[in-house]
LOVEX-519223 format. One line per 4 residues: number of its first residue (from 1); their letters; for each residue x negated, y, z negated of C-alpha. Coordinates in steps of 0.02 Angstrom, whole numbers, plus 50000, padded with zeros to 5 digits. Layout:
BEGIN
NUM) a) X:Y:Z; ...
END
This chain:
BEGIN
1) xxxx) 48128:49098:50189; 48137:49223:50336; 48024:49203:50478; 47945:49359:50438
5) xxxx) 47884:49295:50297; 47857:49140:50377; 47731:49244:50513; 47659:49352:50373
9) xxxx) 47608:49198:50267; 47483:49157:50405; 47431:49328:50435; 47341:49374:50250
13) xxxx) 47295:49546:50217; 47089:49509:50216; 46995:49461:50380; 47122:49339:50500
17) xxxx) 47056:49166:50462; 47056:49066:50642; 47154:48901:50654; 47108:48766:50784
21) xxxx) 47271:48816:50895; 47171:49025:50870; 47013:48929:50929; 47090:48872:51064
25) xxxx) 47168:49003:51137; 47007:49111:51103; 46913:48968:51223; 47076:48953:51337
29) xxxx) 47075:49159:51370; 46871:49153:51402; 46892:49004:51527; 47040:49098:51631
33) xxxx) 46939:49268:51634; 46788:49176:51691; 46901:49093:51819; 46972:49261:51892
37) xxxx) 46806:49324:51900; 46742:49183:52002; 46887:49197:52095; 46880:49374:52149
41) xxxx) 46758:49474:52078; 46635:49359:52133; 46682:49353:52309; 46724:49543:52324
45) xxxx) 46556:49576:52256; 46450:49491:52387; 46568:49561:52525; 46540:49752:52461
49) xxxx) 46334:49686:52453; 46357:49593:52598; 46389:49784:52714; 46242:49848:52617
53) xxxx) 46100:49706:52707; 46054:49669:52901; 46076:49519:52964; 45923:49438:52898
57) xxxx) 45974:49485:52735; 45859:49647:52711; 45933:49806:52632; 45978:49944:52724
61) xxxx) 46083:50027:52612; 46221:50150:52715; 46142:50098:52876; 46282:49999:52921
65) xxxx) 46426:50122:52868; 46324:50262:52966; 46330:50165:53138; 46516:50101:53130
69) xxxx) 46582:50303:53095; 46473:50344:53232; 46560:50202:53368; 46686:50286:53429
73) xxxx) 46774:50129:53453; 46775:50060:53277; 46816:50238:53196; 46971:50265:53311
77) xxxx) 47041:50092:53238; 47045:50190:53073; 47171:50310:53146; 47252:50184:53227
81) xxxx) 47290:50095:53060; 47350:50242:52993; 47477:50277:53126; 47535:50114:53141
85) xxxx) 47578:50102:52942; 47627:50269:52938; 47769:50273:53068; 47819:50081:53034
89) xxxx) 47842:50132:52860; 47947:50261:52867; 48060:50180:52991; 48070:50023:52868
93) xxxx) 48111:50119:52729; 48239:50207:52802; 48336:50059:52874; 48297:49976:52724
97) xxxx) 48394:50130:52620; 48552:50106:52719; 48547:49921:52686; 48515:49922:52518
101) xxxx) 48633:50066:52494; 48761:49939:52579; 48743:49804:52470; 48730:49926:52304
105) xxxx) 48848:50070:52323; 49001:49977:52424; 49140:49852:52421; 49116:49819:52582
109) xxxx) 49140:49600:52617; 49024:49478:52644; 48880:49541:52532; 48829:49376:52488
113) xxxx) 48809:49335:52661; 48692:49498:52696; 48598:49481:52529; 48539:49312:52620
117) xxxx) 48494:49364:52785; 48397:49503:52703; 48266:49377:52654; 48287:49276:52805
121) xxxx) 48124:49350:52917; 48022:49309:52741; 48031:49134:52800; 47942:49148:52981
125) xxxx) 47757:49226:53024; 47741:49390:53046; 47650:49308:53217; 47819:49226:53266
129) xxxx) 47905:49386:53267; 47772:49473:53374; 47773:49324:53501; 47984:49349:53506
133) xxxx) 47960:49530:53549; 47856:49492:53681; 48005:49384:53769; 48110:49505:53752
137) xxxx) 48006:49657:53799; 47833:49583:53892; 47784:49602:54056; 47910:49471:54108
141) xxxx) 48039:49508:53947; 48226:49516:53973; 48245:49712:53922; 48058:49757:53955
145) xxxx) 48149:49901:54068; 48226:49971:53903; 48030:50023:53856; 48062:50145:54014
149) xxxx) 47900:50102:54072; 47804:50090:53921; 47700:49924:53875; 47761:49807:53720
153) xxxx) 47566:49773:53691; 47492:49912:53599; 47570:50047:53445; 47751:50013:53503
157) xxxx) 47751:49819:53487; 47660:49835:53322; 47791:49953:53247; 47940:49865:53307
161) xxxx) 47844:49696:53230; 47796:49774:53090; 47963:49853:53033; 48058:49683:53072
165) xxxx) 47918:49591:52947; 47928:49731:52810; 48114:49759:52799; 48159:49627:52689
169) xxxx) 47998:49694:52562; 48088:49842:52555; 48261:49810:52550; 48222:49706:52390
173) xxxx) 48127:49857:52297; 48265:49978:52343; 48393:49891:52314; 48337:49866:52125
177) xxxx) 48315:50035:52119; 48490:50057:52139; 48543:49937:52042; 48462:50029:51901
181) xxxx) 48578:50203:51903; 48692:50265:51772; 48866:50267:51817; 48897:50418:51705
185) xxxx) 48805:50534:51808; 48946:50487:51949; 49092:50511:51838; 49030:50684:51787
189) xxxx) 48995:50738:51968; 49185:50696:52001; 49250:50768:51866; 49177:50929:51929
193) xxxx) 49231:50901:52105; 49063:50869:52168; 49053:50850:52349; 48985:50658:52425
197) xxxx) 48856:50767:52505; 48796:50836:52338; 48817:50693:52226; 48733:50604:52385
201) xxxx) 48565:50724:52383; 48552:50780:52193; 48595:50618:52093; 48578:50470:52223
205) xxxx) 48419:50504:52288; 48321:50590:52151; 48389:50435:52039; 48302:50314:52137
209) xxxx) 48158:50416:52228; 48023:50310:52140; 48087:50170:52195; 48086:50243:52379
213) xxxx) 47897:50277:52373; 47859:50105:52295; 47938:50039:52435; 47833:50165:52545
217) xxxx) 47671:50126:52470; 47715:49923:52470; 47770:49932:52655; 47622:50043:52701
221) xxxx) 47506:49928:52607; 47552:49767:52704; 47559:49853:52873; 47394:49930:52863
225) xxxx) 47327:49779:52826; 47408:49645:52935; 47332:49574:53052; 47451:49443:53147
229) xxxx) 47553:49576:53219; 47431:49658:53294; 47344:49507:53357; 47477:49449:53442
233) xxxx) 47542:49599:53520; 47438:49735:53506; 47344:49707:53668; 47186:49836:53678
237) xxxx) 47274:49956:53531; 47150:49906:53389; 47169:49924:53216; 47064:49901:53050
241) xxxx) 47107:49701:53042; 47089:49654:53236; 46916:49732:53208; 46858:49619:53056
245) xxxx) 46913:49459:53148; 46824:49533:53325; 46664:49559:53236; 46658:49401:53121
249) xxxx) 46752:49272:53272; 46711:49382:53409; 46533:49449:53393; 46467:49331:53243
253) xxxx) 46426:49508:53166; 46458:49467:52968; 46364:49619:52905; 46481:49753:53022
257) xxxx) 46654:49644:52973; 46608:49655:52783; 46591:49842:52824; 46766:49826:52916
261) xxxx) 46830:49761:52783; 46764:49883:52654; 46831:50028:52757; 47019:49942:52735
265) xxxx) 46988:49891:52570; 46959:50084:52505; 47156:50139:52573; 47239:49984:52520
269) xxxx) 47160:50015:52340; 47224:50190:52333; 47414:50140:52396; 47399:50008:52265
273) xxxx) 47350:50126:52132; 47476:50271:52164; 47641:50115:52169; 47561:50057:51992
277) xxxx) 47584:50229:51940; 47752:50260:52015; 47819:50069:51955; 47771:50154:51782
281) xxxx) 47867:50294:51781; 48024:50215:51860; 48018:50098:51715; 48000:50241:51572
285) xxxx) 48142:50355:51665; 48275:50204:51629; 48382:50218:51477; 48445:50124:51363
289) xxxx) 48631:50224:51352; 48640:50184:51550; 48794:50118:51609; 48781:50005:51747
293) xxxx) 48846:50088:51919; 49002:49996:51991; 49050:50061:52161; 49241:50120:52210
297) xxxx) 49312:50057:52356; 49325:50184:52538; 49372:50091:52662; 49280:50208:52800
301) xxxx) 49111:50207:52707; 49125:49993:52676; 49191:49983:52872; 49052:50083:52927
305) xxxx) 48908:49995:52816; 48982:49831:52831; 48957:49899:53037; 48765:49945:53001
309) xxxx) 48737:49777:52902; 48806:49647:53059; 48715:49751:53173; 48535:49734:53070
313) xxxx) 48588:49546:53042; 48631:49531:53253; 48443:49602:53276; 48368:49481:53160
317) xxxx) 48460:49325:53260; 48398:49398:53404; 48237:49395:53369; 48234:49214:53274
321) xxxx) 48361:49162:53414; 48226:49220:53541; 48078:49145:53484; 48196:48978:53457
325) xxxx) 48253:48975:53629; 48104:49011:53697; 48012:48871:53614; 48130:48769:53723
329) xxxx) 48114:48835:53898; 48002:48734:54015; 47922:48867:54107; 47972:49056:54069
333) xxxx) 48036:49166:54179; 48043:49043:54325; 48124:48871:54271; 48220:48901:54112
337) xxxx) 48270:48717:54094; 48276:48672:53942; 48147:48536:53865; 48062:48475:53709
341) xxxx) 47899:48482:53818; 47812:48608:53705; 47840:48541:53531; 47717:48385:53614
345) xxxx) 47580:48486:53542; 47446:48351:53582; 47447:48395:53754; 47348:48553:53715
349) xxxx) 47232:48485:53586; 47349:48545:53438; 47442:48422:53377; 47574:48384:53241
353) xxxx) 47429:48366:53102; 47439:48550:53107; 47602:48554:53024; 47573:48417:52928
357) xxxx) 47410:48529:52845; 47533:48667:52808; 47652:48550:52723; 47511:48479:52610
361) xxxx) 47417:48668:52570; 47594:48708:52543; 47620:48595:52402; 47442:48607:52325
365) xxxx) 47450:48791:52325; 47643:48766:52232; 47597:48635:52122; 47413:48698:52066
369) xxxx) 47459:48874:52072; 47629:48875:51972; 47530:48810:51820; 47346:48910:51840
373) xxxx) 47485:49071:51853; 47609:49012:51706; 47472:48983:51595; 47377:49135:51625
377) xxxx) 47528:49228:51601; 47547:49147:51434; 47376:49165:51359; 47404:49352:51377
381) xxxx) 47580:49385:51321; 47612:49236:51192; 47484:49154:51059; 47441:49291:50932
385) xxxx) 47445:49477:50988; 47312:49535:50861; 47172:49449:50935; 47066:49455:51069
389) xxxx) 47155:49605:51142; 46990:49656:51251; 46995:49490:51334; 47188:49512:51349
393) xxxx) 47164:49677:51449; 47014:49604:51546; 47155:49479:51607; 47302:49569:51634
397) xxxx) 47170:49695:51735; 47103:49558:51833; 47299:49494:51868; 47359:49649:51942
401) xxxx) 47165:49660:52043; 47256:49547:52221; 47388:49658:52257; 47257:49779:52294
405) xxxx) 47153:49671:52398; 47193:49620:52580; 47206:49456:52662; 47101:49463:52777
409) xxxx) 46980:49551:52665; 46995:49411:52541; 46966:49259:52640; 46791:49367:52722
413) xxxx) 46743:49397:52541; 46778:49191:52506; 46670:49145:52695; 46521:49241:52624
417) xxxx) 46528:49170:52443; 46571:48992:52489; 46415:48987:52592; 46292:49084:52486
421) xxxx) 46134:48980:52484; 46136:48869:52316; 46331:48881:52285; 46394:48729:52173
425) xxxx) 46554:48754:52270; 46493:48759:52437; 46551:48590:52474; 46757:48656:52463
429) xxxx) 46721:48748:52617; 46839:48702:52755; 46947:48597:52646; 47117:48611:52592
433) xxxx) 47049:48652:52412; 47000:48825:52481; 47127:48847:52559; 47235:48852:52408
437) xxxx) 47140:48950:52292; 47141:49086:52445; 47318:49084:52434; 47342:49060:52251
441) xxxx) 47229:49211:52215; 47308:49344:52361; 47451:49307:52292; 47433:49303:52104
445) xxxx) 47495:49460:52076; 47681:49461:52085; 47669:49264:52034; 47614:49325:51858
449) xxxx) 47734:49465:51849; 47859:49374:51845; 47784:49243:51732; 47764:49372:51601
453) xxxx) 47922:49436:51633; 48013:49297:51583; 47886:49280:51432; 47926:49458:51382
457) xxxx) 48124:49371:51364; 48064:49275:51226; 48066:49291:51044; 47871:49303:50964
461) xxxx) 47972:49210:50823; 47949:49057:50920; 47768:49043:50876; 47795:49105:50711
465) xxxx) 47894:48981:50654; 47801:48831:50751; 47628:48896:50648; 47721:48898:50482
469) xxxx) 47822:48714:50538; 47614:48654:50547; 47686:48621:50744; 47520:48610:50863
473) xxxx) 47555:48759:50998; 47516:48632:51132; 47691:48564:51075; 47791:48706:51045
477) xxxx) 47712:48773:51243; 47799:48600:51324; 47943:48582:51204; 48006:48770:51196
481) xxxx) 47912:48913:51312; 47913:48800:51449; 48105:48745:51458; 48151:48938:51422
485) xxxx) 48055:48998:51552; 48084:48859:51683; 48208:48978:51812; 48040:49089:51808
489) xxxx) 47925:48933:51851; 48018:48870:51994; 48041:49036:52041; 47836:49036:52063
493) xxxx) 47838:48878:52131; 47941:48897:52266; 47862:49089:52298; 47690:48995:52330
497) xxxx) 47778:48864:52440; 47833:48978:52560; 47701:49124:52565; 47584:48961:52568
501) xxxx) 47688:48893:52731; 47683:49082:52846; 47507:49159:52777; 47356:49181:52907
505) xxxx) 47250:49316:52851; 47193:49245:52682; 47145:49061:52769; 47095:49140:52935
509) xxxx) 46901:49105:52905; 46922:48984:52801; 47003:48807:52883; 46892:48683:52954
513) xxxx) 46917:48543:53110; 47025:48437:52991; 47115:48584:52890; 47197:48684:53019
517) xxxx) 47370:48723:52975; 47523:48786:53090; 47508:48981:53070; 47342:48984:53125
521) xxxx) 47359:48848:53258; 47502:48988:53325; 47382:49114:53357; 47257:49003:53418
525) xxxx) 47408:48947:53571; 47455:49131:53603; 47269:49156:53632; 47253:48998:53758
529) xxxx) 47408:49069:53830; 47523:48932:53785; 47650:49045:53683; 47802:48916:53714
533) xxxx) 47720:48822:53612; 47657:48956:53474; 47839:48979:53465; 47865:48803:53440
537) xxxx) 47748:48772:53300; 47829:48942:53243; 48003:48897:53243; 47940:48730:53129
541) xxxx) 47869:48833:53006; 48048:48922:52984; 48142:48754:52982; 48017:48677:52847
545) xxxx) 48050:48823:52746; 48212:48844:52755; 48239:48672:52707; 48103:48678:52560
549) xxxx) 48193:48830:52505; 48389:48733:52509; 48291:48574:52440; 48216:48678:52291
553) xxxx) 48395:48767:52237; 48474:48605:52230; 48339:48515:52149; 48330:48680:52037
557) xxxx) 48523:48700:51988; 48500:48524:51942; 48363:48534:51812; 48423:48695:51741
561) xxxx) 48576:48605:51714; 48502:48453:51611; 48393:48560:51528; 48561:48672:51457
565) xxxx) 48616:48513:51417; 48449:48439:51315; 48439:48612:51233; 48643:48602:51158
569) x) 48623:48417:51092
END
């Protein structure tokens, strides 16, 4: 017996009959969209009704909106964000282009050893950058004569931050854009003796120029909404996120930071919108005739990338190697001794608890999150296709909803429900609970992605042939989907770790006396003027994940490996 006929034996022609396994699902699928909603909708729904209401809770309808376009102040921030993403943007792409086009479309050595250091500023703060700039180019910085009299704290410090944090986004999108191009197109350019020039501006670039603007709009989308760049460095130069935390921290003015935060919610939507439509067509231009693209050795063009690639690898050390060093010097400019004086964080009411918070949110968020995200994923792309295809689409909707919604944003939204009067869930407010479902749901989004994707891999057979075998789908989940799709799963895990380990603006108003962790506790040391040690607690965050990261490949490679082994018994 086929398993077609296996599948089509539980499938009759009449009305579907529902099995307990259908049942479940059909109470598994309600549950998870009623957790999403609670999750986000929820909270983005008192934050947009929140801007709406004074501050004794009256309506006022566009009251609010009407006096922040009309502060000059507050409305310049708007063009400020703009600039700031704008420029940053295009200058990370376009490094990020040469880079990719490096590791893609030459023979030039070492690639292995760029592909790495590519990724390598994912593991640090986008605050510890910032705080590295500013020993290098500050008031007292080693090449602050290089600015030529211009200031490191305002639009220039935020740029050169910004591009150093968003390179590595973009380098990974282009660079699978490349990836993706048909050799054959090459092959017929040389045949006609095609030009490098031409084949460069009519095949390379066309062939991959979705991929450029999702790597635009991605870039764009995480500058103009950043916040611990600018906090750090961007002195007086304000921008859409300084504002929100000014006016909720600052001024205790909730009803003018949920407007804020409206007003930066509306652009990130629309970039979030137009790389969803873009993703979609780079996907449906792809064919399946394509032959994969192998480069042909030049020794001029691999000299001269390999050149580009040590010299974008030499910056990053720089700044890591900055911020390191400087973590270490006992009083900058003036004695530059070296000392372990300013990882003794007790001495400025800190301390190493700090760390240890990170550390444990880390792991929660990891732990907790890998499985809310894997089985989410799985309720939606799995158990039977024919039903409950609504609820499937309210899901998947719902799933691709927190790429579109800030940080900062976010954890505002989460302050304002978690303390709405007669809230069952009040009481997670300022614990490490919070925390983690702030920085499982920002970054849900390309967590379930790639579960799915590696559900996609998988036959629908699978399930066919466990419902005709009478096997439970509880069994056939922890016996067959999950071993197949366990690279995907650590892959998650380890994706939460570390995003869990450098992000501030989802948790910013969120931590309480007990749950502050060590990105936060950064900028709270820059503020007090103690950046030595910022850099120090920085610098720890970097170590911890680079050692989580080594940690989880080894401990990876080593359960893929038993698992092969289980599976060929």
């Amino acid at each position: 017996m086929t398993t077609t006929t296996l599948a089509s034996s539980r499938k009759p022609a009449g009305r579907l009959k529902l099995d307990r396994d259908d049942w479940i699902i059909r109470v598994l699928l309600i549950g998870f969209a009623g957790l999403l909603v609670v999750a986000l909708i929820i909270p983005l729904y008192m934050l947009i009704s929140r801007s709406f209401h004074d501050d004794t809770g009256a309506f006022v309808g566009l009251s609010n909106y009407v006096l922040y376009f009309e502060t000059p102040a507050l409305f310049q921030s708007i063009n400020n964000s703009f600039y700031i993403a704008s420029v940053s943007s295009v200058i990370s792409v376009i490094l990020a282009f040469a880079y990719a086009y490096a590791l893609t479309r030459t023979c030039m050595k070492f690639k292995g050893f760029f592909k790495v250091m590519a990724v390598i500023p994912l593991l640090s703060p986008g605050i510890l950058k910032a705080i590295a700039l500013v020993y290098w180019f500050g008031n007292q910085g080693l090449l602050k004569e290089m600015l030529m009299g211009h200031s490191i704290y305002g639009s220039i410090g935020i740029i050169m931050g910004s591009v150093f944090w968003t390179f590595p986004h973009a380098v990974l999108v282009i660079a699978t854009a490349m990836a993706l191009s048909d050799l054959r197109l090459y092959e017929a350019a040389d045949s006609m003796r095609t030009s490098s020039s031409r084949t460069f501006f009519t095949i390379t670039l066309p062939g991959i120029k979705y991929g450029l603007i999702s790597a635009f709009m991605i870039v764009f989308i995480r500058i103009f909404t950043d916040f611990g760049i600018p906090k750090v460095i961007g002195g007086n130069y304000n921008v859409l996120a300084t504002d929100i935390y000014k006016e909720v921290v600052g001024q205790q003015n909730f009803e003018m930071g949920a407007v804020v935060s409206v007003v930066l919610l509306i652009p990130a939507l629309f970039a979030f919108i137009i790389d969803r439509i873009v993703t979609g067509k780079q996907v449906a231009a792809l064919s399946s005739r394509s032959v994969p693209f192998s480069p042909k050795p030049n020794k001029w063009v691999d000299g001269g990338m390999m050149a580009y690639c040590l010299l974008i690898t030499f910056l990053m050390f720089c700044v890591l190697g900055m911020a390191q060093f400087a973590s270490l010097v006992k009083f900058w400019p003036y004695n530059m001794e070296l000392t372990l004086d300013h990882y003794k964080f007790d001495m400025i009411g800190v301390g190493w608890s700090n760390f240890f918070n990170s550390l444990w949110l880390s792991i929660c968020a990891s732990v907790f999150g890998t499985f809310i995200v894997f089985l989410g994923a799985y309720l939606v792309e799995k158990p039977r296709q024919g039903q409950d295809t609504i609820i499937r689409q309210i899901i998947q909707f719902l799933a691709m909803l927190p790429l579109a919604v800030p940080g900062l944003v976010l954890g505002l939204s989460y302050l304002f429900f978690i303390n709405s009067p007669g809230n069952p869930f009040g009481f997670l407010y300022g614990t490490v609970a919070i925390l983690a479902i702030s920085t499982v749901t920002h970054y849900y989004t390309p967590t379930h992605l790639m579960a799915v994707t590696a559900l996609k891999q998988m036959d629908r057979e699978f399930e066919a042939v466990s419902a005709s075998l009478k096997v439970p789908l509880s069994k056939s989940f922890w016996r067959i989907t999950v071993p197949v799709c366990m690279p995907a799963i650590l892959d998650i895990s380890i994706y939460l770790f570390l995003n869990a380990m450098t992000t501030v603006s989802a948790i910013i108003f969120l931590y309480g006396p007990l749950t502050e962790v060590a990105s936060i506790a950064t900028i709270h040391m820059d503020e007090l003027g103690e950046t030595a040690s910022a850099a120090a607690m920085g610098m720890l965050i970097v170590y911890a994940c680079v050692i989580v990261r080594v940690l989880h490949g080894f401990a990876a490679s080593k359960i893929l490996n038993r698992l092969q082994a289980w599976r060929y018994r």
